[in-house]
C-alpha positions, 0 to 999 in steps of 0.5 A: 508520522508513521507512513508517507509518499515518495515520488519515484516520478511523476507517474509512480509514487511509493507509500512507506513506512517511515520507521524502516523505509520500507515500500508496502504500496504503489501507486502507478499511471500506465504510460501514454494513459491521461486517466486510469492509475493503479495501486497496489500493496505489498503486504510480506516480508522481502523476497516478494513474490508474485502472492505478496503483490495485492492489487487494490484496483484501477482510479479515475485520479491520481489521489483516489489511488493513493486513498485506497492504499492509505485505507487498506493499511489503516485498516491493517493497523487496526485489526488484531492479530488473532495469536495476539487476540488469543494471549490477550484472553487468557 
């Protein structure tokens, strides 16, 4: 499996990819806040800044969240890079 989840508590969990245990993802409920969860990824190299930080938006549950994250890294792995799309075509 080349990501997973790690329960931080049980209103934060961590996505992570398992090779370098690296967290590019998060998903969070607000503190005395029953419906709303929220999800984010962090998509460059450590130190983060705020840039790094791409908020993915508010869910009605807990595993819509996780989904959204879990799409947008499907996604990214899926999508060539162009200097890689570039040496390819030569």
């Amino acid at each position: 499996m080349k990501y997973s989840w790690r329960d931080e508590s049980a209103q934060v969990k961590h996505f992570y990819r398992t090779l370098d245990g690296k967290i590019i993802g998060t998903v969070w409920q607000y503190v005395n806040n029953n419906i709303v969860w929220c999800s984010k990824v962090l998509d460059d190299d450590f130190p983060f800044t705020d840039a790094s930080e791409k908020h993915l938006g508010r869910f009605i549950d807990q595993d819509s969240a996780k989904l959204s994250i879990e799409k947008f890294w499907q996604r990214q792995d899926n999508t060539l890079l162009e200097e890689f799309q570039s040496i390819t075509m030569r």
